[in-house]
C-alpha positions, 0 to 999 in steps of 0.5 A: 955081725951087727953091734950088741948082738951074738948073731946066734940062735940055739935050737932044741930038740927035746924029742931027741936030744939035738941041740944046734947052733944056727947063725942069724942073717943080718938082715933079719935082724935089721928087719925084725928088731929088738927081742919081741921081733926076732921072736915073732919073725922065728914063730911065723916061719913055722906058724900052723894055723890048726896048731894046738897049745900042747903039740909037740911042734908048738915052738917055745922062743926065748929071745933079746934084743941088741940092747940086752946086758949093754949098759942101757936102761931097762937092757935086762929084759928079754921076751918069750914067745910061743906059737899057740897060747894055752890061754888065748889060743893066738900067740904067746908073748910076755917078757920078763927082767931081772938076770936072765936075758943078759946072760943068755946074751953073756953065754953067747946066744941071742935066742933059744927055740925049743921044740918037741916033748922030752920023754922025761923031765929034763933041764938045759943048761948054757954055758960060755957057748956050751949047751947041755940037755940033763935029765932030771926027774927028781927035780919034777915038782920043785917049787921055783925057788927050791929047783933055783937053788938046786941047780945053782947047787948042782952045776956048780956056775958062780951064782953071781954070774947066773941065771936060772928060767924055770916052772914051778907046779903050776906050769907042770900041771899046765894051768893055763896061765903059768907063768916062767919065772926067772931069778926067783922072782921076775916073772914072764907073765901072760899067755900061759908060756909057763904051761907050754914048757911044763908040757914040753917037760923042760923044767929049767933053763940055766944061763952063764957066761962073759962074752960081751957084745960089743955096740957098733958106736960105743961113743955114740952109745954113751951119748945116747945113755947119758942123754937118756938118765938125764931125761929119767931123773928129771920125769916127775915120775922116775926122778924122784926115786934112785936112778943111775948115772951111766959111770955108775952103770958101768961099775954093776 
């Protein structure tokens, strides 16, 4: 498998239970870059014109690139997608930062597709390679940051080594332009994707693991970083505030 990736995606199927490892082919990745581009290249195999936001086989892709969780700037970010936006009515796409796209990453897969509707609310959880489909009606109408430590409760995972995507009201309600929140307060914002999901009554997803991708070139790598931090310490805009160098990178 190609550096910095898992080479693997998880796909869900809420209208009955399925949840399945698929195994990404190299050039596709090759082609499709970063986790904007897988994402894309997985909505368009399955694209419908006449698709409508709240259908059922409107897909919810949660993708990173193979930079995500390596030491890297900017390498926590990750991208959702969705087929038809409630809010555009074209194809969704935010992206978000914070925890989340590393430990999708750590917990061993590059991407989630979800499709289909629950029949009742549930949450998803993927841990070390593990995915698991909960049902949770009590959890329906949480507030993100009430359902976040909830489930930090409820499963149990180090919350160090943890990261929760879920909705609050607004996405169950499908207020176009619901976002899906992640950490608590890192948003993937734009295009309603937190609608979608409340439409699909998955209420959260549940991230942890510590399978670390390792980079095709890790020398080149750290050249490449080191060269990078000295170009944003000495930008007028970036410099003056903190910044890390790549030893102190790789002690977080």
């Amino acid at each position: 498998m190609l550096g910095g990736y898992a080479g693997k995606i998880l796909d869900v199927n809420l209208e009955t239970g399925e949840l399945k490892d698929k195994t990404l082919d190299e050039g596709i990745l090759r082609m499709y870059l970063g986790g904007k581009g897988l994402g894309l290249k997985l909505i368009y195999d399955e694209f419908r014109d006449d698709m409508q936001p709240f259908d059922p086989d409107n897909l919810l892709v949660f993708a990173t690139g193979p930079a995500t969780g390596a030491r890297v700037p900017t390498s926590g970010r990750y991208h959702i997608l969705t087929s038809k936006s409630p809010l555009t009515g074209a194809v969704g796409s935010g992206n978000s930062g914070g925890k989340w796209g590393p430990y999708l990453k750590f917990a061993g897969y590059d991407a989630v597709v979800v499709r289909g509707i629950s029949e009742k609310p549930v949450y998803l959880t993927i841990i070390n390679g593990k995915a698991e489909l909960v049902e949770a009606p009590d959890i329906w109408g949480m507030t993100v940051t009430a359902v976040t430590q909830e489930l930090l409760d409820r499963v149990g995972t180090d919350p160090k080594k943890t990261s929760i995507a879920c909705i609050g009201p607004a996405g169950e309600n499908l207020i176009s332009f619901a976002c899906i929140m992640n950490d608590e307060y890192r948003t993937a914002g734009r295009t309603g994707s937190g609608a979608v999901m409340g439409s699909k009554k998955l209420k959260a997803i549940l991230v942890s693991g510590n399978q670390r991708q390792k980079s095709a070139n890790p020398e080149m790598l750290v050249e490449k970083v080191t060269e990078s931090m000295s170009l944003i310490r000495e930008n007028p805009v970036t410099g003056p505030k903190e910044v890390f160098t790549f030893t102190e990178l790789q002690s977080l």
